[in-house]
Structures are given as structure tokens and as C-alpha cells.
PARO-536744 format. One line per field, with one value per atom (N, C-alpha, C, O): z, x, y; atom name. Coordinates in pm, whole numbers, plus 50000, padded with zeros to 5 digits. Layout:
BEGIN
c3	(Z;...)
c1	(X;...)
c2	(Y;...)
atome	(CA;...)
//
This chain:
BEGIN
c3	(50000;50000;50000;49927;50059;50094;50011;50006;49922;49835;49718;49662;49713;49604;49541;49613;49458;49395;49476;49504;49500;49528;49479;49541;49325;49245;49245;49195;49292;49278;49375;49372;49475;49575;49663;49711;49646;49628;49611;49692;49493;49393;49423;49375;49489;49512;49572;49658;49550;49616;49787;49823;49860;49964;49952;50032;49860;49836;49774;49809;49658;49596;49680;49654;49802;49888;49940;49925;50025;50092;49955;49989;49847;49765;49732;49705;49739;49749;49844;49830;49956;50059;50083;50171;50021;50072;49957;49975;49837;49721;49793;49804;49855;49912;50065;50102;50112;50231;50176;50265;50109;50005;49951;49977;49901;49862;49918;49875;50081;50188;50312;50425;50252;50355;50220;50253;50105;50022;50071;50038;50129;50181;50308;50392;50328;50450;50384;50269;50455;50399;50496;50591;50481;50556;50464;50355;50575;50529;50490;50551;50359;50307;50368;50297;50419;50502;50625;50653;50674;50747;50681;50759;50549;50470;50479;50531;50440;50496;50631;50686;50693;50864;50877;50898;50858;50885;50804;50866;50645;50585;50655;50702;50668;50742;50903;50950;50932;51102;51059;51091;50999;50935;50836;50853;50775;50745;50828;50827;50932;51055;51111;51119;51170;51224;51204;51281;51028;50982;51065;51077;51106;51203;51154;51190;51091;51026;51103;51045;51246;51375;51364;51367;51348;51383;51296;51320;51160;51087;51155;51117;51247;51338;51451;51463;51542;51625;51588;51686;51490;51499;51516;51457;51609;51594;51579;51629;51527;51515;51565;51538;51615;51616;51470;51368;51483;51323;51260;51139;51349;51327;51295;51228;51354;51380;51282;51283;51185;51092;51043;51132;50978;50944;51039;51017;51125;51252;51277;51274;51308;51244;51184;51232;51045;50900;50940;50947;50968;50962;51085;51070;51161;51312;51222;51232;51129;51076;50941;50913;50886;50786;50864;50808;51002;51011;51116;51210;51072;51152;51335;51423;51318;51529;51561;51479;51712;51775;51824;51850;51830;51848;51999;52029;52070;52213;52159;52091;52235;52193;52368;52454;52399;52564;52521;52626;52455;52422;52293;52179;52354;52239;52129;52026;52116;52083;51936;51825;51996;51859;51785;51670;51880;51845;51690;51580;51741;51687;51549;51476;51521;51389;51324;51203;51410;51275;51154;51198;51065;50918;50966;50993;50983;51019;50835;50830;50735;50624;50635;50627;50650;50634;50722;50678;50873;50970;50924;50966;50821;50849;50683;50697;50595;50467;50546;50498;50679;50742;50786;50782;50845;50963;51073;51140;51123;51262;51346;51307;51494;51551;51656;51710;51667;51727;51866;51844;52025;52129;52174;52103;52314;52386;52526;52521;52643;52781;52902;53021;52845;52961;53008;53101;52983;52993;53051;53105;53033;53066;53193;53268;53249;53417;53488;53586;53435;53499;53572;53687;53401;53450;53511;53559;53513;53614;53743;53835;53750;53912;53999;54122;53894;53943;53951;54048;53850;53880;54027;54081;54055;54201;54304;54383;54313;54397;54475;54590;54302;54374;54360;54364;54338;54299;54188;54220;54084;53984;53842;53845;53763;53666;53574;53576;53504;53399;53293;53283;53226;53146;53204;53104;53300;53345;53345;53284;53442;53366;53274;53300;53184;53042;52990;52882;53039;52971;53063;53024;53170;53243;53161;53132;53137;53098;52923;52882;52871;52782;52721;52616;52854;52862;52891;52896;52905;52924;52807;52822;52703;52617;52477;52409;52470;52351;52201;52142;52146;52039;52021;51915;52167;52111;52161;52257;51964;51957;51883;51820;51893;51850;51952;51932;52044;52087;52063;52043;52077;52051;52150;52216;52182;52296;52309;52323;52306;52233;52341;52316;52487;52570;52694;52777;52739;52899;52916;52901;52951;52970;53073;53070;53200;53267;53209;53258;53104;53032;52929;52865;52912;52835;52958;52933;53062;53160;53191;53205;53192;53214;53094;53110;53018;52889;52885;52876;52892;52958;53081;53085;53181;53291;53250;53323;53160;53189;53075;53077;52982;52882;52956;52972;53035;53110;53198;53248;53254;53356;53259;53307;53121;53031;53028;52981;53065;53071;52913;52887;52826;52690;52576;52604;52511;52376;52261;52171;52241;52161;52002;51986;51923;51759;51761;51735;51789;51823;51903;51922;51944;52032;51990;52003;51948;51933;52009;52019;52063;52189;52137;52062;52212;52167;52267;52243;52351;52466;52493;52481;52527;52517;52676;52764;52662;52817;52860;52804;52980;53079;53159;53174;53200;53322;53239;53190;53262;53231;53089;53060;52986;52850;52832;52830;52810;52745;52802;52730;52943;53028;52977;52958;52957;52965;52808;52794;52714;52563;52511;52404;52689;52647;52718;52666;52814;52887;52765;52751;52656;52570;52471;52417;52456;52358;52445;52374;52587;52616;52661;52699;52664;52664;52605;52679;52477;52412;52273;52177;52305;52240;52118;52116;51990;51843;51855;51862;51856;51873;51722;51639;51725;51648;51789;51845;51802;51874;51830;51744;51894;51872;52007;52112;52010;52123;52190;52134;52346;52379;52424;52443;52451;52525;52378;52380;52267;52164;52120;52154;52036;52054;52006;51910;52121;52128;52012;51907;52055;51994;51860;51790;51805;51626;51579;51461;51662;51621;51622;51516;51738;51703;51578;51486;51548;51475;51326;51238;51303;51176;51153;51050;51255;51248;51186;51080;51267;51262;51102;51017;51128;50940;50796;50708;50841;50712;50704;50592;50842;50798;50757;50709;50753;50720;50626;50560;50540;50411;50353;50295;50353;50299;50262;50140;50329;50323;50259;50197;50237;50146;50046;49972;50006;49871;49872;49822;49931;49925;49856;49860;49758;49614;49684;49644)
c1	(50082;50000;50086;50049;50172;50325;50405;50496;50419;50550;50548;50451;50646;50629;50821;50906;50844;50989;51081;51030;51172;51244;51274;51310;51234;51264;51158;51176;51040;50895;50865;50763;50978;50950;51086;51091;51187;51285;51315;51353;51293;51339;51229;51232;51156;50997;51045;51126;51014;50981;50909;50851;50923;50825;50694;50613;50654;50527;50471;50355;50534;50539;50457;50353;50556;50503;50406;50321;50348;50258;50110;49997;50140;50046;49983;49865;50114;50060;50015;49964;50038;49968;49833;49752;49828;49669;49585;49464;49633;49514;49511;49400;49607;49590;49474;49392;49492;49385;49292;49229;49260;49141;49050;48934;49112;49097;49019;48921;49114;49118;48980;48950;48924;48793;48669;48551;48699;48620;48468;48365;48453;48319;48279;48213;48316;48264;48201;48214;48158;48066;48113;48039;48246;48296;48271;48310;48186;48146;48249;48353;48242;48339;48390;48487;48386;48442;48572;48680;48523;48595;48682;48765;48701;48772;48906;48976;48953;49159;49150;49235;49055;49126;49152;49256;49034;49040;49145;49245;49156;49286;49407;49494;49427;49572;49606;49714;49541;49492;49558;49675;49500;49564;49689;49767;49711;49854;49921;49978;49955;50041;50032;50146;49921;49943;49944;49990;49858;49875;49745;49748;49638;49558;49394;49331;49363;49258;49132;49041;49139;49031;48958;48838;49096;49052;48945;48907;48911;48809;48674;48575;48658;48561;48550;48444;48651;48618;48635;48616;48661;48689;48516;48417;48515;48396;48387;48482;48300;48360;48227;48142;48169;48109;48038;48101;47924;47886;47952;47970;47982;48051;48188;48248;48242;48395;48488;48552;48494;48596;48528;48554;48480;48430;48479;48548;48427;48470;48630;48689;48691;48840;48872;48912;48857;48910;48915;49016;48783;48771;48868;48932;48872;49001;49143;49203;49169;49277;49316;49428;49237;49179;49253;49343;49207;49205;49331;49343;49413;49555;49572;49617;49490;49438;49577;49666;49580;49717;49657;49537;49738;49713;49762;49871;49707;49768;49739;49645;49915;49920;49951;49982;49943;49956;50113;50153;50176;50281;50384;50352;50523;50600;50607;50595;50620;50557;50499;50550;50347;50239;50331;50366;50390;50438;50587;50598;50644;50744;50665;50695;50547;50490;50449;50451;50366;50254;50363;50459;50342;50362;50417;50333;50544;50575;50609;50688;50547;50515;50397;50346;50330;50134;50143;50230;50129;50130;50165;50100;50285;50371;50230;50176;50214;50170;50040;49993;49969;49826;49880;49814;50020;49975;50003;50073;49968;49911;50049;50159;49998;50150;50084;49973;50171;50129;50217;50337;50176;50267;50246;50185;50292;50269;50423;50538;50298;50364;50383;50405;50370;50437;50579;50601;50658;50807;50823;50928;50717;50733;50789;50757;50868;50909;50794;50762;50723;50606;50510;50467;50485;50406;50442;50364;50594;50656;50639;50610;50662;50667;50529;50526;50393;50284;50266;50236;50289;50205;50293;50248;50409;50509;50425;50386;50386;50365;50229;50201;50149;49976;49947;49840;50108;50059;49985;49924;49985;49904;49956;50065;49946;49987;50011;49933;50139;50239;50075;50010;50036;49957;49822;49763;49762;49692;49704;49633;49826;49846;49918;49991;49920;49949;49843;49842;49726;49562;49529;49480;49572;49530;49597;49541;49740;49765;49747;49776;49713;49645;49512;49481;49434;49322;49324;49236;49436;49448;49445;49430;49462;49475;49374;49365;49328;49212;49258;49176;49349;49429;49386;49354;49403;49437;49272;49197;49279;49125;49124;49022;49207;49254;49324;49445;49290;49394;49345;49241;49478;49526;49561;49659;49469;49498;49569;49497;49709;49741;49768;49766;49800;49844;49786;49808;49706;49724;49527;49455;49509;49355;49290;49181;49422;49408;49394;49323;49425;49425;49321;49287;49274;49129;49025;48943;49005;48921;48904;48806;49052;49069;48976;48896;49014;48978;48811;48735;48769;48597;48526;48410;48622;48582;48599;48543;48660;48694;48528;48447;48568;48422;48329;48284;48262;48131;48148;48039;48262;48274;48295;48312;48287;48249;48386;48384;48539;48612;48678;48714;48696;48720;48620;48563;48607;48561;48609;48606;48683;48749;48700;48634;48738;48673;48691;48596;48801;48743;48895;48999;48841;48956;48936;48837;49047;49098;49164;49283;49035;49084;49120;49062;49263;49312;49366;49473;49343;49481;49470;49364;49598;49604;49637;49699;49564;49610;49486;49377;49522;49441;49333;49211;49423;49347;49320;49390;49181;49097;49112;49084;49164;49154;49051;48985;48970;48815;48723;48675;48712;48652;48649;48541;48756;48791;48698;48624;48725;48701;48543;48485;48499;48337;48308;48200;48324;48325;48325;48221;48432;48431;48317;48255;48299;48157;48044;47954;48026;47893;47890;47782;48037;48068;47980;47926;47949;47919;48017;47977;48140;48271;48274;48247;48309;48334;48479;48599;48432;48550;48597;48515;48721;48723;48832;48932;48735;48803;48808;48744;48871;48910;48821;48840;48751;48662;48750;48858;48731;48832;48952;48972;49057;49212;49299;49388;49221;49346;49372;49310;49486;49536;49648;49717;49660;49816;49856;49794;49963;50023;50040;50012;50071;50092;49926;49898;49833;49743;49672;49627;49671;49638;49699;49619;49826;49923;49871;49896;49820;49752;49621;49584;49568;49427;49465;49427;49531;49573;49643;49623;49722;49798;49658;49622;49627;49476;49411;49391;49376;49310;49378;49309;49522;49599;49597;49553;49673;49682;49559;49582;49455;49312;49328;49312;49364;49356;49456;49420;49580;49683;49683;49779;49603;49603;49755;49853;49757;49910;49868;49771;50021;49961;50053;50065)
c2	(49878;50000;50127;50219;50137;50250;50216;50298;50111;50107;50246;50297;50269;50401;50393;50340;50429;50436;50553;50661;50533;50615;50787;50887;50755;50832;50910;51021;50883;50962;51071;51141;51081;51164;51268;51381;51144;51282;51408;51492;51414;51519;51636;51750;51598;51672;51762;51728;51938;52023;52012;51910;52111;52083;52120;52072;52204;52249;52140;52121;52028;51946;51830;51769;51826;51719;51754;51666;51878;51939;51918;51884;51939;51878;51777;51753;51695;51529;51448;51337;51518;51495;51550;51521;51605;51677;51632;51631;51594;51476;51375;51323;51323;51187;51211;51128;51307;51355;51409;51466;51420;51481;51320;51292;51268;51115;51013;50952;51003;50898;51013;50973;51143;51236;51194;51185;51176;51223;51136;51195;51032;50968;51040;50979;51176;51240;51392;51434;51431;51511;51612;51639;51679;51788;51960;52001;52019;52183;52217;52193;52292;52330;52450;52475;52503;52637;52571;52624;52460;52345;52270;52222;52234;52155;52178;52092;52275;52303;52278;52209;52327;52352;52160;52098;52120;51946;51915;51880;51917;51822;51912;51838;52019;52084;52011;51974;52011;51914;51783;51761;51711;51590;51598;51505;51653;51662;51651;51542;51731;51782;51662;51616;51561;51469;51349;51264;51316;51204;51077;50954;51186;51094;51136;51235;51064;51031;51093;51153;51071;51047;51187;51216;51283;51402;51509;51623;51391;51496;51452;51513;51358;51330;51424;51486;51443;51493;51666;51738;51720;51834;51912;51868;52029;52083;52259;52321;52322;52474;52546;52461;52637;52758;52811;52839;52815;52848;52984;52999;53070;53200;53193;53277;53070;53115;53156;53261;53053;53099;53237;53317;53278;53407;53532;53631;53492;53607;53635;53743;53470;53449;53539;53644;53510;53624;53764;53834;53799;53933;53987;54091;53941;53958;54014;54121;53891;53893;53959;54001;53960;54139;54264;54326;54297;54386;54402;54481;54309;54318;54318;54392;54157;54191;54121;54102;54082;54051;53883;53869;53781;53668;53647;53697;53595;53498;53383;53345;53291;53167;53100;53183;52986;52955;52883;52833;52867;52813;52858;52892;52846;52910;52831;52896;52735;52633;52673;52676;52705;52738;52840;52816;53011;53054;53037;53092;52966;52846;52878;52972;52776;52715;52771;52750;52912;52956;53054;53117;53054;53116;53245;53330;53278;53398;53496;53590;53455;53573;53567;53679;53491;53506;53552;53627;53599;53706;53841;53936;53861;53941;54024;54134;53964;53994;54056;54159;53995;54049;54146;54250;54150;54267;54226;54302;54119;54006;54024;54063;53976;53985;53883;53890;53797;53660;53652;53638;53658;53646;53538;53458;53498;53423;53502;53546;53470;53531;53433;53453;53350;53216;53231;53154;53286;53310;53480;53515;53569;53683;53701;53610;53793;53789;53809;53743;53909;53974;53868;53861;53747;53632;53523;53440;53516;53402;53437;53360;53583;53635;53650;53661;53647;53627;53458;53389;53430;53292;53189;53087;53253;53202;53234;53148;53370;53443;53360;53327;53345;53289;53138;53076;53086;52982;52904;52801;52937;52901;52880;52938;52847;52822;52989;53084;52977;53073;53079;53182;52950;52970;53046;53089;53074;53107;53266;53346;53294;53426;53469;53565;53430;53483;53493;53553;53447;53449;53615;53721;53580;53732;53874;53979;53828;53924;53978;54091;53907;53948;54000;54056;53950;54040;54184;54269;54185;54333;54442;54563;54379;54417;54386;54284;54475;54422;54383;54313;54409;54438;54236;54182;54162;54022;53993;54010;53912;53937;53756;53726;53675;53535;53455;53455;53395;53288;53134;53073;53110;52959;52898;52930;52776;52709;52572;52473;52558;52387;52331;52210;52353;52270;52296;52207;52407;52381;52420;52519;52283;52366;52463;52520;52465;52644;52710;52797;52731;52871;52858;52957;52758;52760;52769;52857;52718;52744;52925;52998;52946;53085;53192;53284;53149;53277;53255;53351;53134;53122;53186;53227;53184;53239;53418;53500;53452;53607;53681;53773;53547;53606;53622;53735;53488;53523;53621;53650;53705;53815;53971;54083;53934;54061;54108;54222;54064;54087;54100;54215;54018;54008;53952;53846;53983;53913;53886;53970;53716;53722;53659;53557;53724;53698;53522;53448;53479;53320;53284;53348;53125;53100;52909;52837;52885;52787;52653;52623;52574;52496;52370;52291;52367;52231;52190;52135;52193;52160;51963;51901;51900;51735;51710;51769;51592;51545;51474;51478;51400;51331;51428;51418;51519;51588;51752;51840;51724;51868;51922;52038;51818;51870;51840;51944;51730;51703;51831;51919;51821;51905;52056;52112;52112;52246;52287;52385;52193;52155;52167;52184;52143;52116;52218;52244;52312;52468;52553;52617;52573;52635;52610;52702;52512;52449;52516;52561;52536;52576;52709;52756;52808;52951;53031;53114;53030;53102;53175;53241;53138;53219;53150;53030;53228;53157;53033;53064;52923;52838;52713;52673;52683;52541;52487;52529;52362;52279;52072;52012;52039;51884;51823;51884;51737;51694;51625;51610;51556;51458;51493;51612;51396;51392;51489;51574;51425;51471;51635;51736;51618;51787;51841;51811;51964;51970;52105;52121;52188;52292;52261;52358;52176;52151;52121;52139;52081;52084;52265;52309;52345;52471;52501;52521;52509;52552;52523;52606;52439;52397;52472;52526;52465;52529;52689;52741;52731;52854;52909;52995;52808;52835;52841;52919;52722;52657;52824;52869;52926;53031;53123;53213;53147;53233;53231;53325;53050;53097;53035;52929;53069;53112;53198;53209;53300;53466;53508;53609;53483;53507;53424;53444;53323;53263;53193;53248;53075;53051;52937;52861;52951;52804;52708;52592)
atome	(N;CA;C;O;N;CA;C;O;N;CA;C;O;N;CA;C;O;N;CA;C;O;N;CA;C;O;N;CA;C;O;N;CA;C;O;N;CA;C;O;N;CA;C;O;N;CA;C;O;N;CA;C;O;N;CA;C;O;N;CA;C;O;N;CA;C;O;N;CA;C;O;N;CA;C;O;N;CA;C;O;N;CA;C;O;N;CA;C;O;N;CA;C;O;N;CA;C;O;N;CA;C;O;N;CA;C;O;N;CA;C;O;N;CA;C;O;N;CA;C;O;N;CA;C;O;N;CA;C;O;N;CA;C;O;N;CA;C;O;N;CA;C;O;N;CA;C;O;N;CA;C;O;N;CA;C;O;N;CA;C;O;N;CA;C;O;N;CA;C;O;N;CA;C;O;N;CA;C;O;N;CA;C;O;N;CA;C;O;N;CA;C;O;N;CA;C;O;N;CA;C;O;N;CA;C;O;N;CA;C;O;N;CA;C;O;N;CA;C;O;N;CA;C;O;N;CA;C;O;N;CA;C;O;N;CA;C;O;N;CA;C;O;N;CA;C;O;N;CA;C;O;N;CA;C;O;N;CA;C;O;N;CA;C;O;N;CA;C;O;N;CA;C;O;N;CA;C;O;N;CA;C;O;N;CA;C;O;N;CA;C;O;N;CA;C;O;N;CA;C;O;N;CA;C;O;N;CA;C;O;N;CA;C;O;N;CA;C;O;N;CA;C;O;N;CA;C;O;N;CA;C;O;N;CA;C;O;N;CA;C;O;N;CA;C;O;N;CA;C;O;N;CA;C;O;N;CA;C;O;N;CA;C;O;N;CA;C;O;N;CA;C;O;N;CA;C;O;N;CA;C;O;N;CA;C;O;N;CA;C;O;N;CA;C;O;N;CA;C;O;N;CA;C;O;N;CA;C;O;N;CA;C;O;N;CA;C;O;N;CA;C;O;N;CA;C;O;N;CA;C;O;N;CA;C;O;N;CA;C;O;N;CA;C;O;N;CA;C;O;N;CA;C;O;N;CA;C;O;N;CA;C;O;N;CA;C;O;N;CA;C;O;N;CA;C;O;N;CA;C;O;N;CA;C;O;N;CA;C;O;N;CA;C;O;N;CA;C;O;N;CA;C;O;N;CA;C;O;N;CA;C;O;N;CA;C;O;N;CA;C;O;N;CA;C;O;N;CA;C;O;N;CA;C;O;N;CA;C;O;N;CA;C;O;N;CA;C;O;N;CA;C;O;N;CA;C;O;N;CA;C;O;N;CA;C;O;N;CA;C;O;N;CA;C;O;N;CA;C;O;N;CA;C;O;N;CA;C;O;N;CA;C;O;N;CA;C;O;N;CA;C;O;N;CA;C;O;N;CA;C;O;N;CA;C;O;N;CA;C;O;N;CA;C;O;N;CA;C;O;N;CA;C;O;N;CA;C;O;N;CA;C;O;N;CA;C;O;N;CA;C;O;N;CA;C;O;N;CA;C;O;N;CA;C;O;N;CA;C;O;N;CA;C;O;N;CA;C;O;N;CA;C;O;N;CA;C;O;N;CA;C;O;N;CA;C;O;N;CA;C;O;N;CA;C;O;N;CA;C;O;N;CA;C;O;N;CA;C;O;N;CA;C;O;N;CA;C;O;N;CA;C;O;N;CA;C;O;N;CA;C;O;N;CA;C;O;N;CA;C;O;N;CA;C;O;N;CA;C;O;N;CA;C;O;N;CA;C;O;N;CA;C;O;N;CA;C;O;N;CA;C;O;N;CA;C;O;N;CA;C;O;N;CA;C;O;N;CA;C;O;N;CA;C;O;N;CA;C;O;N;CA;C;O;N;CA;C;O;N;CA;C;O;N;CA;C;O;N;CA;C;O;N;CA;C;O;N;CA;C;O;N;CA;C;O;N;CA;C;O;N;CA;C;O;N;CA;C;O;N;CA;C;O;N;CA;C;O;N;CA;C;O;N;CA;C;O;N;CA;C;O;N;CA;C;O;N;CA;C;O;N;CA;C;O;N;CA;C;O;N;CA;C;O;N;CA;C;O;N;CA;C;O;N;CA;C;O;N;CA;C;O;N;CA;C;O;N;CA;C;O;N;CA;C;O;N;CA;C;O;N;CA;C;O;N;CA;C;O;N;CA;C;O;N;CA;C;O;N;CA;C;O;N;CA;C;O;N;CA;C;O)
//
């Protein structure tokens, strides 16, 4: 089923490969009946991880991607809970929007609070970006404090963000946190369940970028 020539893939460009991978994920979805507005975010999801499962569990907000775009149209600021996501996303498709993508887990400010109260770095790095309206996108790939967090601040009228992207992996309080955001109210795409993780935001995130920049 995997045998292929040596010679057929080599020589391949990376865009080359990023192509042939996505007919072949295009191919191996085509008996599913995925909304087309959802279609990159799911085959980009699966590229990155090569895991079939996830055009099942993926779920979105009827608003979200839309609301997404227009965030990123208009040159908003991203929170990410990990450097991580930071790391992955498309630093020219950011740069061609406008967009400026952080993450404050490492900040002194937020190391020296989260010592102080005890609590998790990711937690406040969610605080401290509420401070700021500019970040109107976050990305959630690893810690579901900080998805609990950014729920708790919406229902307190504290932020409203154009959408927020829950992915966080793990045993403890990822499913949970996953289904808080599902009954928030907030424009979301999330993965149901344990599964996840920063390369999974990171995909989500890219699939709407280059939508918007037309990347061949």
C-alpha cells in the first residue's frame, strides 16, 4: 500500500510534497461530507498529524471561521499559551496580514505572578492578555488552565474574543475544559476529547491564514 519508487518523491519540492499529501487527504475524507468552510482547517489538522480520527472529532462555532478572518483582515494581535504554537505559525502570512502573534508564559512579569499565587504561567498569560484588547485570536494547544481561564473572563464581560481555538492534550481537564468552551458562548474550532496539542492549534491557525493570502 506504501510502496512508492524512490525516484517519485525525492526530487519533490516541499510544496510538491505538501500537495501530494493533501490529494491523498482529500481522497482517503472524500466519503465524509465535511462543510466546506471546514475543509483546509480538517485536511491541514491531518497533514500535521497524519491521524485520520481528527476529521471526526473536529467541531467549530457556526461563526467562527468568518469572525476568524475578519480579526485577521484587520491586523488583530494573536495569544498563543505556548511558544511552541508561536514556533509554527507562518511567520510571512502574519507578516503579509499585519498580525503579531505572542505568547507570555516566559514573561518575568508572568513568572513572578504565577510564584507568587501559585498558579499556573499559562493562566496568567491568559490574564495578561486580557488586558489588552488588540488580542482578539487565541490559541489554545496545551494547557487547559488557560482555556478554563479565557471562559471564565468572557462570562465576567472581561474580553471578547473573535474566536479561540481549543486544543489543549492530556488526561486531566483537556476534554473538560474543551466542552466549557463548547457551552461559553465564544466563536471556537476545537478537537473533542484527550486529543490535541500545539501543532494541532498551529495547523488550524495556518489553514486560515493561508486562505487569506492565497498561498499556492
Amino acid at each position: 500500500m506504501y510502496a512508492m519508487e524512490k525516484s517519485n518523491y525525492v526530487n519533490l519540492s516541499p510544496m510538491g510534497i505538501e500537495r501530494d499529501s493533501m490529494e491523498i487527504i482529500s481522497r482517503e475524507l472524500s466519503h465524509l461530507n465535511i462543510p466546506e468552510q471546514y475543509a483546509s482547517i480538517v485536511k491541514r489538522v491531518i497533514h500535521t498529524t497524519a491521524d485520520f480520527e481528527y476529521a471526526h472529532l473536529f467541531e467549530a462555532h457556526p461563526q467562527a471561521v468568518e469572525m476568524a478572518k475578519n480579526a485577521l483582515q484587520q491586523s488583530c494581535r494573536i495569544y498563543a499559551d505556548t511558544s511552541m504554537v508561536v514556533a509554527g505559525v507562518s511567520k510571512p502570512s502574519l507578516k503579509k496580514l499585519g498580525c503579531e502573534l505572542h505568547c507570555f508564559v516566559h514573561d518575568e512579569e508572568v513568572v513572578a505572578e504565577a510564584k507568587a499565587q501559585g498558579i499556573t504561567r499559562s493562566i496568567c498569560g491568559i490574564n495578561k492578555a486580557a488586558q489588552d484588547e488588540r488580542f482578539r485570536l487565541f490559541v489554545i494547544g496545551n494547557a487547559p488552565t488557560a482555556l478554563v481561564r479565557l471562559c471564565e473572563l468572557y462570562a465576567e464581560g472581561l474580553i471578547k474574543p473573535d474566536l479561540v481555538i481549543g486544543v489543549p492534550v492530556g488526561f486531566v481537564g483537556a476534554a473538560e475544559s474543551k466542552q466549557m468552551l463548547k457551552e461559553s458562548g465564544l466563536p471556537y474550532l476545537l478537537i473533542r476529547g484527550r486529543k490535541g496539542g500545539s501543532t494541532v492549534g498551529v495547523a488550524m491557525l495556518n489553514a486560515l491564514l493561508y486562505e487569506l493570502i492565497k498561498r499556492n
